[in-house]
Residue frames relative to the residue before (quaternion, step in Angstrom):
aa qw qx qy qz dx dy dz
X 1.0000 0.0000 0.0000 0.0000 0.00 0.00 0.00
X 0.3849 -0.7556 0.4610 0.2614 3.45 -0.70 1.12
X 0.8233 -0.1955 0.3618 0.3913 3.72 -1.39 -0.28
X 0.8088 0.4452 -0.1210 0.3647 3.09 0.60 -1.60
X 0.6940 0.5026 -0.2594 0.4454 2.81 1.17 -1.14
X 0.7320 0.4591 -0.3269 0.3829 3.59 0.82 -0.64
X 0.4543 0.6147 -0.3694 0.5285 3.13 1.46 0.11
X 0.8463 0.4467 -0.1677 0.2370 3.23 0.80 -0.69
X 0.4803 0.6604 -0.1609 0.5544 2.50 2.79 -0.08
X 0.3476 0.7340 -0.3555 0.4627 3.01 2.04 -0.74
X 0.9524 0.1603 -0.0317 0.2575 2.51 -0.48 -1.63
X 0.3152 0.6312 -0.4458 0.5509 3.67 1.75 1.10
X 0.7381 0.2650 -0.3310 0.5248 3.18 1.03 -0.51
X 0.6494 0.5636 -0.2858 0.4231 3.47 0.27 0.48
X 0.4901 0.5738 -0.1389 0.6413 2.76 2.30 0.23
X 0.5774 0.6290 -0.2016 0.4799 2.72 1.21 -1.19
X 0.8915 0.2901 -0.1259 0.3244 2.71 0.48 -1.75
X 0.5489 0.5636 -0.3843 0.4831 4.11 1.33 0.99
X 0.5700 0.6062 -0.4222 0.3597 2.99 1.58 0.21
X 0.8212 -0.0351 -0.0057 0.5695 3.43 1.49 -0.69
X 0.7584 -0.3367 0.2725 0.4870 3.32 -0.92 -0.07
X 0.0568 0.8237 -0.5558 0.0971 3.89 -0.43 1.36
X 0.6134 -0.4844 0.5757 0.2402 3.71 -1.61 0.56
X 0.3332 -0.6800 0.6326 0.1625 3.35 0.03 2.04
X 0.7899 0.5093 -0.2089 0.2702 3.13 -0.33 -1.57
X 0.4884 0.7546 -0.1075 0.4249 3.56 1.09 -0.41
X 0.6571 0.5126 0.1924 0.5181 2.41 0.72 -2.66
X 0.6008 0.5871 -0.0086 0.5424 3.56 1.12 -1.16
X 0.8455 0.2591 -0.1339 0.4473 3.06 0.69 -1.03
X 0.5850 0.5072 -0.2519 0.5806 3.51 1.45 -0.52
X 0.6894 0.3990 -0.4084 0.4457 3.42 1.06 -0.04
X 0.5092 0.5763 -0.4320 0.4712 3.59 1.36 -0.38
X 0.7705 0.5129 -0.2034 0.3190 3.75 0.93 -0.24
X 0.3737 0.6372 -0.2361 0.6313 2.51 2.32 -0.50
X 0.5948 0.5271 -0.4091 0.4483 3.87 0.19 -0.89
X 0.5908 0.6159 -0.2705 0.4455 3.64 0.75 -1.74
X 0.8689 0.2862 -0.1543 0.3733 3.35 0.12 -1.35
X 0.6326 0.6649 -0.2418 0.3150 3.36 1.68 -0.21
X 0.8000 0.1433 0.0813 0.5769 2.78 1.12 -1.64
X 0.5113 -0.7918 0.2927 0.1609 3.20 1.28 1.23
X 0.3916 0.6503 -0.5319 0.3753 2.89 1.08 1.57
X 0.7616 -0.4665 0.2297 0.3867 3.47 -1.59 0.68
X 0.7134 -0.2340 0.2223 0.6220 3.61 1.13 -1.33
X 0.2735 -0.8045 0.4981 0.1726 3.56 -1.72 0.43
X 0.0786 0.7566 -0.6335 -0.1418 3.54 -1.21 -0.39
X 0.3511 -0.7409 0.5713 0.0378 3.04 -1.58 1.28
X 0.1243 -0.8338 0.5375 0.0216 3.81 -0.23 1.14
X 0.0770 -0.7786 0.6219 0.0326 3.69 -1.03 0.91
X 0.5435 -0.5502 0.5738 0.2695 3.60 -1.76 0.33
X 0.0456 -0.7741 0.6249 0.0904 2.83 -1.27 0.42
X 0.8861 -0.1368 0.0441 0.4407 2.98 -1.40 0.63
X 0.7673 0.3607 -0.0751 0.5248 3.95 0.60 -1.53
X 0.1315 -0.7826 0.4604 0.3978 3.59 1.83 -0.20
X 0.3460 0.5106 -0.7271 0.3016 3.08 -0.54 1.38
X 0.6974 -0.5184 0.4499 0.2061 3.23 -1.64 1.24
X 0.0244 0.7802 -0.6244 0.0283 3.56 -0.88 0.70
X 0.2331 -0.7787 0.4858 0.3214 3.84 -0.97 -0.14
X 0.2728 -0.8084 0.5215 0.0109 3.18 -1.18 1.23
X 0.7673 -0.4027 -0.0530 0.4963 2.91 1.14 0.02
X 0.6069 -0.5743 0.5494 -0.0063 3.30 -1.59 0.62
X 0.4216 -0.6169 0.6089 0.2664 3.96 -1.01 1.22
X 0.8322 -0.2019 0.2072 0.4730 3.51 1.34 -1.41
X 0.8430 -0.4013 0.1214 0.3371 3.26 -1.15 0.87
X 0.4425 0.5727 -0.2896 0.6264 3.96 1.69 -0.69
X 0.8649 0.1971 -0.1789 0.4255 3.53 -0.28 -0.99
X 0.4421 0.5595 -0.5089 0.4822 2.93 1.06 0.31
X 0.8995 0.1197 -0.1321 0.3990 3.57 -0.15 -0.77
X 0.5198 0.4767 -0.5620 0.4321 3.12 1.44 1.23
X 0.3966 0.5562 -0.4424 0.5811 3.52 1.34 0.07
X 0.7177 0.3622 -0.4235 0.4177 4.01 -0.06 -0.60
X 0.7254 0.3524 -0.3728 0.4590 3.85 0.71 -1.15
X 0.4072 0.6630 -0.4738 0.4124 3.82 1.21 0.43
X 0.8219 0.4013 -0.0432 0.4020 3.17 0.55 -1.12
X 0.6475 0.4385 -0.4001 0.4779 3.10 1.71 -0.15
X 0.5554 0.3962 -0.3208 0.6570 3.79 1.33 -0.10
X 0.3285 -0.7287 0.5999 0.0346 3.52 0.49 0.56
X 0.3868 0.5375 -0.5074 0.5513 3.00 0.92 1.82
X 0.8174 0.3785 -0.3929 0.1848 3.41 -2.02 0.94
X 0.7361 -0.4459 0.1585 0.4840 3.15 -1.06 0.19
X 0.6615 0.5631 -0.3637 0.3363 3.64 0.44 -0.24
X 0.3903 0.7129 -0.2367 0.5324 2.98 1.78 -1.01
X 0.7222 0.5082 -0.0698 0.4639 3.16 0.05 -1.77
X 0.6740 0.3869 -0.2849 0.5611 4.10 0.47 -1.63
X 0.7631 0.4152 -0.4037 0.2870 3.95 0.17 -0.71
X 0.7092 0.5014 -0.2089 0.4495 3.55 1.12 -1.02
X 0.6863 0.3865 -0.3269 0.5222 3.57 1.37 -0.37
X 0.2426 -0.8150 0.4572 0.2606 3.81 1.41 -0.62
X 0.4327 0.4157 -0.4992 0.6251 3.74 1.39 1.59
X 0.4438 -0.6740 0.5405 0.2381 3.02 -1.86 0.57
X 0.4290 -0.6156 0.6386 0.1709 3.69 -0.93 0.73
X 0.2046 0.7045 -0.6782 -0.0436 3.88 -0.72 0.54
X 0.8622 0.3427 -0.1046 0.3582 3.28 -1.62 -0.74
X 0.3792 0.6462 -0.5801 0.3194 3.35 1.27 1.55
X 0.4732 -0.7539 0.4486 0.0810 2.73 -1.56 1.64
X 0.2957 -0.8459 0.3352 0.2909 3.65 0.17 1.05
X 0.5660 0.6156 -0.2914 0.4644 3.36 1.44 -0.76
X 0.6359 0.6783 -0.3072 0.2028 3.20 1.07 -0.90
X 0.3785 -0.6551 0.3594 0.5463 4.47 -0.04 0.82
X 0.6712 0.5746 -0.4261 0.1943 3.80 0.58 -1.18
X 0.5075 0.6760 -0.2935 0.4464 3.65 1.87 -1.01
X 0.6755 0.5347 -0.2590 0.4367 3.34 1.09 -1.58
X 0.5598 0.5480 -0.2563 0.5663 3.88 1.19 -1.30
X 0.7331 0.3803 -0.3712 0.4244 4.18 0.29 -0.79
X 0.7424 0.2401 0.0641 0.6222 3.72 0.82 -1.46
X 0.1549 0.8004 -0.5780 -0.0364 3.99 0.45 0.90
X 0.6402 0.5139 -0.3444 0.4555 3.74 0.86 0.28
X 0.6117 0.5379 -0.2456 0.5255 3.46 1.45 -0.98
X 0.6474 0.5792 -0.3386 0.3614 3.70 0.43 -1.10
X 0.7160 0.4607 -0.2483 0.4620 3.70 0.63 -2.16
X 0.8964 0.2377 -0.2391 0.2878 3.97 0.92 -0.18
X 0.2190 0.5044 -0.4976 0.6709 2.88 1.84 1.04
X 0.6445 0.4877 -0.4288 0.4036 3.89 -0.14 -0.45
X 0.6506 0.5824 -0.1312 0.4694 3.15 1.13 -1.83
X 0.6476 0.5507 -0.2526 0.4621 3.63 0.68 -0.89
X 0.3851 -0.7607 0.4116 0.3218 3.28 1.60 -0.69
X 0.5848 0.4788 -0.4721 0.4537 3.28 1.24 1.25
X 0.4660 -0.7091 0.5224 0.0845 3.43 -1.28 0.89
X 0.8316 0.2665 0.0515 0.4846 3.25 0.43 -1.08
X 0.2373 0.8058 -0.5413 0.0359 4.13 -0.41 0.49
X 0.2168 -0.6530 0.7006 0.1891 3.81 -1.30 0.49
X 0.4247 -0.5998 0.6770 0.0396 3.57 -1.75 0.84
X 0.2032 0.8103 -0.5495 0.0123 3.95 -0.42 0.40
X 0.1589 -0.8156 0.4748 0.2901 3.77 -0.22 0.41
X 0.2661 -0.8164 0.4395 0.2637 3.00 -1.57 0.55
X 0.4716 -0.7968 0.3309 -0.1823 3.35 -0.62 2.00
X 0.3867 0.7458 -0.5405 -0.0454 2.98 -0.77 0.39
X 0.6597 -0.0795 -0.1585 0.7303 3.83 -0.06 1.55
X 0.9002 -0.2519 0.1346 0.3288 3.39 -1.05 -0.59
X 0.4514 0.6826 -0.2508 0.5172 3.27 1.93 -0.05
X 0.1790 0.8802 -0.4386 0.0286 3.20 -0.55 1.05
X 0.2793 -0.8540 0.4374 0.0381 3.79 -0.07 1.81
X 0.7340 -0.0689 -0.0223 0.6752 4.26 1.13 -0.05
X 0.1284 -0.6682 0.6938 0.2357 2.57 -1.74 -1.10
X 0.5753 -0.6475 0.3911 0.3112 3.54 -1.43 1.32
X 0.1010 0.8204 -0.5154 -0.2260 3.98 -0.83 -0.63
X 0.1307 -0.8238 0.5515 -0.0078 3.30 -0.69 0.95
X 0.2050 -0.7958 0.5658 0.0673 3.33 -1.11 1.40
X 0.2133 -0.6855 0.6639 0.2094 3.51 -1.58 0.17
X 0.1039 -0.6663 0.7111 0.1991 3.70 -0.82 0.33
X 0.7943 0.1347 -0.4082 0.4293 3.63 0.25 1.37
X 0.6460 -0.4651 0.3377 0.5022 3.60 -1.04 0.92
X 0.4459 0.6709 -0.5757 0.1403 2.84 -0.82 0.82
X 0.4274 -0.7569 0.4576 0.1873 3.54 -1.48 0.59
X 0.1753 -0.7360 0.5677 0.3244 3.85 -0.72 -0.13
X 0.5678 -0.6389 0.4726 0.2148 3.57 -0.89 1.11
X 0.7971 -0.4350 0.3170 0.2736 3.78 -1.35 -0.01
X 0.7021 0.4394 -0.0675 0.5563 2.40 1.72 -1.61
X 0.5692 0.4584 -0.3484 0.5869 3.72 1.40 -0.13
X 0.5929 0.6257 -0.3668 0.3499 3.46 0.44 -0.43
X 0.4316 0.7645 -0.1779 0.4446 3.04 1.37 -1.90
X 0.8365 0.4380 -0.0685 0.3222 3.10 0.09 -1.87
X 0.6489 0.6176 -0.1687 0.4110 2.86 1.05 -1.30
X 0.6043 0.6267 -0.1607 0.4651 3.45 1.59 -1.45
X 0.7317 0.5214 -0.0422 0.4370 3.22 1.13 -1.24
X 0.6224 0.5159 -0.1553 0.5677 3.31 1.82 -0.53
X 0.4771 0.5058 -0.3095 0.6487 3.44 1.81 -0.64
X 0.3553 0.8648 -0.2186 0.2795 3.37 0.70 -1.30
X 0.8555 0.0309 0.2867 0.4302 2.89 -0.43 -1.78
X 0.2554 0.5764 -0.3824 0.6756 3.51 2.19 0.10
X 0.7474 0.4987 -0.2319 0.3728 3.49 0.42 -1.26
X 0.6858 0.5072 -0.1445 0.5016 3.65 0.68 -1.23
X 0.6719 0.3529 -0.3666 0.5381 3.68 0.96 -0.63
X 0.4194 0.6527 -0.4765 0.4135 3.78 0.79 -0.11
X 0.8085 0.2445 -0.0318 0.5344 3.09 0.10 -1.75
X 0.2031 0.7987 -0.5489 0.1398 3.70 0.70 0.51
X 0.8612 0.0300 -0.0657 0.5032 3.85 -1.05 1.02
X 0.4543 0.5436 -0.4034 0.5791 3.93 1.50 0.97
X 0.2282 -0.7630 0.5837 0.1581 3.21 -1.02 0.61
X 0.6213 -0.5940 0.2523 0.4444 3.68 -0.36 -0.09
X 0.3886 0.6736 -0.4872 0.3973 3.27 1.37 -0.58
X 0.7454 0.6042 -0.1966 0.2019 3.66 0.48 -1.86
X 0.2796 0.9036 -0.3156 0.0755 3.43 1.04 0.45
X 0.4708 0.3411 -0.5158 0.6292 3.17 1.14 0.50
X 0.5713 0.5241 -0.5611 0.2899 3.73 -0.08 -0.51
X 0.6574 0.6229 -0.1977 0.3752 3.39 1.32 -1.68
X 0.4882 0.4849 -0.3235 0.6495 3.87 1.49 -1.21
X 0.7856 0.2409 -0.4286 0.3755 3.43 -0.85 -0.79
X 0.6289 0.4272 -0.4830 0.4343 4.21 0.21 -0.35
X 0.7900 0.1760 -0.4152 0.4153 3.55 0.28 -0.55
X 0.4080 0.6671 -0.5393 0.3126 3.68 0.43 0.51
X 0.6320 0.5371 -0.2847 0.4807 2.90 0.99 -1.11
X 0.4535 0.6855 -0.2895 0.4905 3.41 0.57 -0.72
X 0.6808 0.5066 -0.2199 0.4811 3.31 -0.36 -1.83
X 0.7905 0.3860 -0.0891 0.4671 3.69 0.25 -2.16
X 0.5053 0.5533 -0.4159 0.5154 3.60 1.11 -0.17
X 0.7785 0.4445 -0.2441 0.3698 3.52 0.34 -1.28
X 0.3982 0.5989 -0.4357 0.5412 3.73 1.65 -0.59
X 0.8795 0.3538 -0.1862 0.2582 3.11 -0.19 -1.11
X 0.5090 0.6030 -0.2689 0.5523 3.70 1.88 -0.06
X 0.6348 0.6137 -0.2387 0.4043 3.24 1.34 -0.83
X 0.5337 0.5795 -0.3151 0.5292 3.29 1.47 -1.68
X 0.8117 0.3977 -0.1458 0.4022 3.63 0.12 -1.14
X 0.4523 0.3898 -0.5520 0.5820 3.94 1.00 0.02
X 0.6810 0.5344 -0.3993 0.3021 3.77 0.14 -1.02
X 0.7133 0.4386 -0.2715 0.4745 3.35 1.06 -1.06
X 0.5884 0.4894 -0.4436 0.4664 3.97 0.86 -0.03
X 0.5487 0.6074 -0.3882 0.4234 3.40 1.15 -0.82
X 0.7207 0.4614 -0.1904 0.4811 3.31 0.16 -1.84
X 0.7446 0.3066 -0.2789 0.5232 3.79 -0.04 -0.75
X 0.7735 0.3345 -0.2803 0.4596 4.28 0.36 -0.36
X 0.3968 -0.6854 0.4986 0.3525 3.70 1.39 -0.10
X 0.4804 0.7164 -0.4255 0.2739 3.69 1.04 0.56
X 0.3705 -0.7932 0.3776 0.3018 3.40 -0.74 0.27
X 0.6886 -0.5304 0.0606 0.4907 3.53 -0.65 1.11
X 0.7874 0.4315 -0.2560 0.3582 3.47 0.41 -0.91
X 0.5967 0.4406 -0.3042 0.5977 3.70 1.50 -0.14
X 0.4551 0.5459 -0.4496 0.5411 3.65 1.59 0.45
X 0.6744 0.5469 -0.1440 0.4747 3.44 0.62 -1.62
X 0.6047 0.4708 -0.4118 0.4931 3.67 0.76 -1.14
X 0.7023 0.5430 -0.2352 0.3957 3.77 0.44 -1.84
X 0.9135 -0.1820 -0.2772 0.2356 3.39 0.99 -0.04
X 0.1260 0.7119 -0.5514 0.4162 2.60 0.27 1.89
X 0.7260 0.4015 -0.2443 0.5021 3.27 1.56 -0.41
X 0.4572 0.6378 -0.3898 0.4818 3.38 1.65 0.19
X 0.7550 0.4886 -0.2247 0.3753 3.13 0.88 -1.39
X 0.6024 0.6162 -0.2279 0.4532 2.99 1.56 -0.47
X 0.6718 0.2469 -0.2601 0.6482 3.76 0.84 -0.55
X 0.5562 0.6018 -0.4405 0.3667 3.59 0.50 0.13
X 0.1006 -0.7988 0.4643 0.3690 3.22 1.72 -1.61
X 0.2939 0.7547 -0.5024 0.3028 3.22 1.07 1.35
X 0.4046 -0.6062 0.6066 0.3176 4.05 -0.87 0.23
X 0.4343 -0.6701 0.4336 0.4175 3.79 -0.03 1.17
X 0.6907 0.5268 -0.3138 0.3833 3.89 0.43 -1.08
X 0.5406 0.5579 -0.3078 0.5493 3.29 1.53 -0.40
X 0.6781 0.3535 -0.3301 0.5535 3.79 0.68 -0.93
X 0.7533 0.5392 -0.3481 0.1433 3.46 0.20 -1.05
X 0.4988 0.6558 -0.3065 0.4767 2.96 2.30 -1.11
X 0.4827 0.6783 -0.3939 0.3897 3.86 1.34 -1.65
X 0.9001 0.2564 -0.1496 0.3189 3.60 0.08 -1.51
X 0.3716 0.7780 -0.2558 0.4373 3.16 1.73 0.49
X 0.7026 0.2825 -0.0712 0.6492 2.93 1.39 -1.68
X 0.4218 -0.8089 0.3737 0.1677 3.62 1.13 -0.19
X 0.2275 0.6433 -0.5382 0.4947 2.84 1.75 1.74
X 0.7412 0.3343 -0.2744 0.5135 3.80 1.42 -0.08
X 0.4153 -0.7404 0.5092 0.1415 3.29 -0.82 0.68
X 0.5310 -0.6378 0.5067 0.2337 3.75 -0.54 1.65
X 0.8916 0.3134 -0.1490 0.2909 3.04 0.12 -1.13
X 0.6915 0.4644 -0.3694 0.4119 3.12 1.23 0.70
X 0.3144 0.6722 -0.3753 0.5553 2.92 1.99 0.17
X 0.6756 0.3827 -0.2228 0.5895 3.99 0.71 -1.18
X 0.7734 0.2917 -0.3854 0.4101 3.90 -0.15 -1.04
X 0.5010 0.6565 -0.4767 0.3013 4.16 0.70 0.09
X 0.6448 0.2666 -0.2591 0.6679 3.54 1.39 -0.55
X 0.6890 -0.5906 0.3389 0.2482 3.51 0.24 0.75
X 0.5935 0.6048 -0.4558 0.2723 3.50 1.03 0.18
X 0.4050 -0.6847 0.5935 0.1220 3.42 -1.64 0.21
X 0.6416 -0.5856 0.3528 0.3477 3.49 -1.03 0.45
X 0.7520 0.3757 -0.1712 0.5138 3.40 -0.47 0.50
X 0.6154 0.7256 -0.1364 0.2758 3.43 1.16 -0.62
X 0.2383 -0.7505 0.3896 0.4776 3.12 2.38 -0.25
């Protein structure tokens, strides 16, 4: 599939998702993967406010940026940090770099560690209102052109716009309580990737993949399954034997 075309699937799904009631988180999460495959970076993560506007993670290209985005946010350090509270984007930050190390001296040494080098900051925006911001890493020097940037801006963008879908701005508590939920949705997906891991020997993100694709041919809202196998009206192991896997099997 060329460039274009996945661009153009993008932004079908993103269509999709103003026509009717859709799986933020999901939605979210296929778009953190989308970045990856767009703009030919290494990996992404997409942070949101909540309710107290502090910065939370929603999602994640993958399990690494995931929990370098959380130990971000607990030291309330980096560029995202930085992209949400100033509402500009931060690109072409050199992780190696001492001045980076001198701005974010806890963030940098484990973004480095993580085995990335390079990271951009976009917020996500609409007019003067700002509700996250996107981040994208490289784990090699590398830069993202004008014309990637652009893109990138536009993918926050419209990440943005399906958030606040069929809200006006006035509606801000309407707006807090939806992405709270959210936020409390994703707690509660997390508990339950962990449990598919632990109990299938799987690793998080081939936990998370497995169900996300249940919920999906099932036409379940993942928070909907995840709560299911919580309360144990759903059955783990059929969430794992549908893609054919077996214990032990990575």
């Amino acid at each position: 599939m060329t460039r274009e075309q996945r661009l153009a699937e993008t932004f079908v799904e993103v269509a999709d998702s103003l026509i009717d009631d859709f799986d933020i988180i999901d939605f979210l999460q296929r778009l953190s993967a989308r970045c990856v495959e767009l703009l030919d970076v290494t990996a992404a993560g997409i942070l949101l406010a909540d309710s107290h506007d502090d910065l939370q993670i929603i999602a994640a290209s993958d399990e690494h940026t995931r929990l370098l985005e959380l130990f971000a946010l607990q030291h309330d350090q980096g560029p995202c940090v930085e992209c949400y509270r100033s509402g500009a984007a931060r690109t072409g930050i050199d992780l190696a770099d001492p001045a980076t190390a001198a701005q974010w001296p806890v963030f940098a040494p484990r973004a480095l560690a993580t085995g990335f080098t390079t990271t951009h900051a976009l917020p996500l925006r609409l007019r003067n209102r700002v509700i996250g911001a996107l981040n994208l890493f490289h784990t090699k020097q590398s830069t993202l052109g004008d014309e990637d940037i652009t893109l990138g801006q536009a993918l926050a963008d419209v990440a943005t716009i399906a958030i606040l879908q069929q809200r006006t701005l006035e509606q801000s508590h309407t707006e807090k309580g939806q992405l709270q939920t959210a936020l409390t949705s994703r707690i509660v997906i997390e508990q339950v990737k962990g449990i598919l891991a632990e109990r299938w020997q799987l690793p998080l993100d081939d936990a998370f993949d497995l169900l996300r694709k249940y919920a999906r041919s099932h036409q379940l809202r993942l928070v909907e399954l995840a709560q299911q196998v919580i309360d144990g009206t759903a059955d783990a192991a059929l969430i794992v034997g549908e893609a054919g896997h077996r214990p032990g099997a990575g």
